[in-house]
C-alpha positions as CSV (number, residue, x, y, z in Angstrom):
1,X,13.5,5.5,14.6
2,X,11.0,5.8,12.2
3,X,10.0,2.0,10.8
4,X,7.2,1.0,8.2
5,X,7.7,-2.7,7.0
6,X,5.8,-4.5,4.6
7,X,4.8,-8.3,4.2
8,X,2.6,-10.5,2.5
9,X,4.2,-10.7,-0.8
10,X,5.3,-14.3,-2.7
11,X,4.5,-16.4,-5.4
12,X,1.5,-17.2,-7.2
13,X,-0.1,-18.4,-10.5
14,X,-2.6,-16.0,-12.3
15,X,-5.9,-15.4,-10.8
16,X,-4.5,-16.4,-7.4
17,X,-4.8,-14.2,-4.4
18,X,-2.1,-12.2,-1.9
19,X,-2.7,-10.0,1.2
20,X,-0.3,-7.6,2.0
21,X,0.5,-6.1,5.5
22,X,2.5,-2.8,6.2
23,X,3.0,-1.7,9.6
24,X,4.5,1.5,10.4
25,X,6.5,2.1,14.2
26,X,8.4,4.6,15.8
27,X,8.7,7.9,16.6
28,X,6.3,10.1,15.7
29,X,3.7,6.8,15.4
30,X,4.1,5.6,18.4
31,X,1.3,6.4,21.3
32,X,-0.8,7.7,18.0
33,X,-3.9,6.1,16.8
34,X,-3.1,5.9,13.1
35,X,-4.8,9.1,11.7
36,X,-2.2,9.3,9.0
37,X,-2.9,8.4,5.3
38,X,-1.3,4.8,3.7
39,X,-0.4,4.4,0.5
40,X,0.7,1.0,-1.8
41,X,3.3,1.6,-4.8
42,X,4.7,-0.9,-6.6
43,X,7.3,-0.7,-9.0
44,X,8.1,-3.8,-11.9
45,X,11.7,-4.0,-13.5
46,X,12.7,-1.2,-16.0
47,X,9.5,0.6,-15.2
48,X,8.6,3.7,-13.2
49,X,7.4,3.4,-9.7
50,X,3.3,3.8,-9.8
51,X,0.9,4.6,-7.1
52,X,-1.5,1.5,-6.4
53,X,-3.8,2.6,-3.9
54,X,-4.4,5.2,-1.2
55,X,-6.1,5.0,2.2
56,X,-7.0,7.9,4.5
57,X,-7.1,8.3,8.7
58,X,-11.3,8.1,7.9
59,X,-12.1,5.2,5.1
60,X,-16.0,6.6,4.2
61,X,-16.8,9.3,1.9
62,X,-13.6,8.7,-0.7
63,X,-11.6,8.1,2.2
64,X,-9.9,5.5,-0.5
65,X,-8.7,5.4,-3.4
66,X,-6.9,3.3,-6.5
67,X,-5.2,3.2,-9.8
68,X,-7.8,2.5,-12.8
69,X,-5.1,-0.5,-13.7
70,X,-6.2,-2.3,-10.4
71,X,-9.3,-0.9,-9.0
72,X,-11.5,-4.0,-9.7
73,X,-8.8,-6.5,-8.3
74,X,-7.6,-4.8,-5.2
75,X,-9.2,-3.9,-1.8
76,X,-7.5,-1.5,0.8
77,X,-8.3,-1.7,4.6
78,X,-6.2,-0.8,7.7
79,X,-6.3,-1.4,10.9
80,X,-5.9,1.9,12.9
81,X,-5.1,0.5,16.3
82,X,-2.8,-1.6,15.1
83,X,-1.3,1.2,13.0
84,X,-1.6,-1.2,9.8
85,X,-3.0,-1.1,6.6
86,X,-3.5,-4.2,4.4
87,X,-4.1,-4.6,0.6
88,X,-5.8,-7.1,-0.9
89,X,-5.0,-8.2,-4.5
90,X,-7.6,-10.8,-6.3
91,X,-7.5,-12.3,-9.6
92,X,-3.6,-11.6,-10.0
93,X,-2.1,-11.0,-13.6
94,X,1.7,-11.5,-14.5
95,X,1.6,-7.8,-15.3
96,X,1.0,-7.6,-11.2
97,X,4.4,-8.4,-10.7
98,X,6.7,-5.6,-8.9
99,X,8.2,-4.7,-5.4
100,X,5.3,-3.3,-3.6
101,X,6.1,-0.6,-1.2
102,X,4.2,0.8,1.6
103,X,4.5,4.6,2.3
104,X,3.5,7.0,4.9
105,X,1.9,10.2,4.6
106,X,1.4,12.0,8.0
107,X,-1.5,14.6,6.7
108,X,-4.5,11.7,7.8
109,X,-6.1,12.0,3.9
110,X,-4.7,10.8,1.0
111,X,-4.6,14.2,-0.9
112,X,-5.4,14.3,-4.8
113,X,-1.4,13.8,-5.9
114,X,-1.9,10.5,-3.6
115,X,-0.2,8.4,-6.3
116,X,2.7,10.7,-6.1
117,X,5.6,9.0,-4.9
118,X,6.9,13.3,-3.1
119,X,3.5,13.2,-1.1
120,X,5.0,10.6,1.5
121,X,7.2,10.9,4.7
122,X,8.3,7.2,5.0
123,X,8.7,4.0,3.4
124,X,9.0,0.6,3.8
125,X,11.8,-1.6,1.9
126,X,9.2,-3.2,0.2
127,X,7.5,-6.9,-0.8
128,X,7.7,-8.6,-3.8
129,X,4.7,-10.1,-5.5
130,X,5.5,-12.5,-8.7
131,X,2.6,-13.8,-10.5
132,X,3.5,-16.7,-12.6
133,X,1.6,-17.5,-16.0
């Protein structure tokens, strides 16, 4: 059974920090090296669900990416042999407050719809980051 789970997530005050975790398990990761692409959504009451970062198999050459609305706070890294990807968020804004979900995408680059909720396989059940003002 297929399992990606996220973590990380809590309470803060603005400009505070939060690293979040998302491992992925399970048939068909299991016995793989992670050369599948990771992405971070988040989604905030009443609002649509929006595509935060992406982070291919191979990290160099664009192997990343990010929404304009975070790319100057946020920093996404993974850890392939431990088939997990981390995010993390600096300099946090009440307007950074949402679930955050983790999803999978087994093509190993984050392809340019990456912040397309239909381009992933799995998800997580998410983590939710509050930023207090």
């Amino acid at each position: 059974q297929v399992q990606v789970v996220e973590s990380g997530g809590g309470l803060v005050k603005t400009g505070g920090s939060l690293r979040l975790s998302c491992s992925a398990s399970g048939s068909p990761f299991d016995g793989y090296v992670m050369t599948f692409a990771m992405a971070w959504f988040r989604q905030a009451p009443g609002k649509e669900r929006e595509g935060v970062s992406c982070i291919s198999h191979v990290t160099q050459g664009g192997g990343v990416q990010y929404a304009d609305s975070v790319k100057d706070r946020v920093t996404a890294s993974r850890d392939n042999a431990k088939n997990t990807a981390y995010l993390q968020m600096n300099s946090l804004k009440p307007e950074d407050t949402a679930m955050y979900y983790c999803a999978v995408d087994l093509d190993g680059y984050c392809s340019d719809s990456w912040s397309q909720s239909e381009a992933y396989a799995y998800w997580g059940q998410g983590t939710q980051v509050t930023v207090s003002s």
